[in-house]
N, C-alpha and C positions, 0 to 999 in steps of 0.2 A: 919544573919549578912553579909555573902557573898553576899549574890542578892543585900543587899542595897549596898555596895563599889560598884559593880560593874554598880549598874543605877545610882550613882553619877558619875562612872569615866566614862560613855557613853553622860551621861549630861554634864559632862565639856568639852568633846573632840567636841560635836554637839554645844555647846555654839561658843568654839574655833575654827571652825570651820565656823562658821556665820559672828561670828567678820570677820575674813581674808575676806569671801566673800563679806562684807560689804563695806569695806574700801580696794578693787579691789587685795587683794591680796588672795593666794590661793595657792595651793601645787601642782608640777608640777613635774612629772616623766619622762625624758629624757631617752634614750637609745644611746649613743653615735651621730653619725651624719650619720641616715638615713632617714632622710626624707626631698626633695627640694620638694619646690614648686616654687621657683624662676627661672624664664628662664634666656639663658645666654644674653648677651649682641652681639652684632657683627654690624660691622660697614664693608661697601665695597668698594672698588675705584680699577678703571682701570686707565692702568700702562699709556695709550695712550687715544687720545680724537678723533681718527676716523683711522680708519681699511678701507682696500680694501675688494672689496666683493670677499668671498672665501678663506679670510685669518684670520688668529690668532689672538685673544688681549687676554693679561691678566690680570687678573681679581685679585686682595688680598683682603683677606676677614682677619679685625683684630676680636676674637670670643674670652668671656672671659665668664669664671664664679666660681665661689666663690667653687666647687665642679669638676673642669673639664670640658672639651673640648671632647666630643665624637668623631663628626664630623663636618665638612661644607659642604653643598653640596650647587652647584652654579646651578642657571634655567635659561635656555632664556624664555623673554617674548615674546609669539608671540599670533598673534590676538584673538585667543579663549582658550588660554591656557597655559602653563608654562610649560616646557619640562626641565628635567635634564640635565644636559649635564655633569657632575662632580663631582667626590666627594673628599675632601680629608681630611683625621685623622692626616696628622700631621701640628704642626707648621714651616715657614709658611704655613696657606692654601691659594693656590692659585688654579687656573685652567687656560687650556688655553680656549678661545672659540671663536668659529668658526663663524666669521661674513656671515649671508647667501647671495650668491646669486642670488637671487630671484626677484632683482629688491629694495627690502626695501634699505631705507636711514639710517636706524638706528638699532643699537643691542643694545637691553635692556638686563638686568642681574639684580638680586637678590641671597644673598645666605642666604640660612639655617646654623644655628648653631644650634646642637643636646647636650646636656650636657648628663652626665651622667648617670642622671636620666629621662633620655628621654624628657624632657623639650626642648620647640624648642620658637625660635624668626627666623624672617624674616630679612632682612636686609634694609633699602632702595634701590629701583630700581634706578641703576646707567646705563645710556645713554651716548651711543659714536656714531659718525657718520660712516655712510659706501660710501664710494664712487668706483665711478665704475670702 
């Protein structure tokens, strides 16, 4: 009499079971809030719209997400590659960077925002002019 209760009440929970998966619903085991898959947000703008070559602009990076703010780190874009120039953890992030030299008319910049969960987004590349 026990094995039958018990392959009824495995029958009704596998029935019940079916149902919920039928009609999109289902049982769902949570552990507080450890897990992102969401990147954060961040958005850049320079403070100035053209720099002397060999001098400073700076650069605010606004970075959000629903988990935290790791880092920002700011890059120049230069012809074959993207270089660091910056990092910063707290709010605001900004950095300075250093418009080059070298003859270019222009310093491009993008910054990284790092969430908590290692999750990263790019920023839009923001362009300012360099003169001489």
């Amino acid at each position: 009499m026990q094995a039958v209760r018990c392959t009824r009440a495995a029958l009704a929970s596998a029935a019940a079971a079916l149902l919920l998966a039928a009609c999109g619903g289902g049982v769902y085991f949570g552990f507080g809030d450890g897990f992102d898959d969401f990147p954060p947000v961040v958005n850049l703008a320079a403070t100035v719209v053209s720099v002397q070559a060999g001098q400073s602009a700076r650069f605010v990076a606004a970075a959000s997400d629903e988990n935290g703010i790791d880092e920002v780190a700011f890059y120049r874009v230069d012809a074959t590659q993207s270089v660091l120039v910056a990092r910063d953890d707290t709010v605001p992030f900004e950095a300075l960077v250093q418009a080059p030299a070298d003859g270019r008319t222009s310093l491009s910049v993008f910054a990284r925002a790092t969430d908590d969960f290692g999750n990263q987004t790019d920023s839009q590349v923001v362009t300012i002019t360099v003169t001489p």
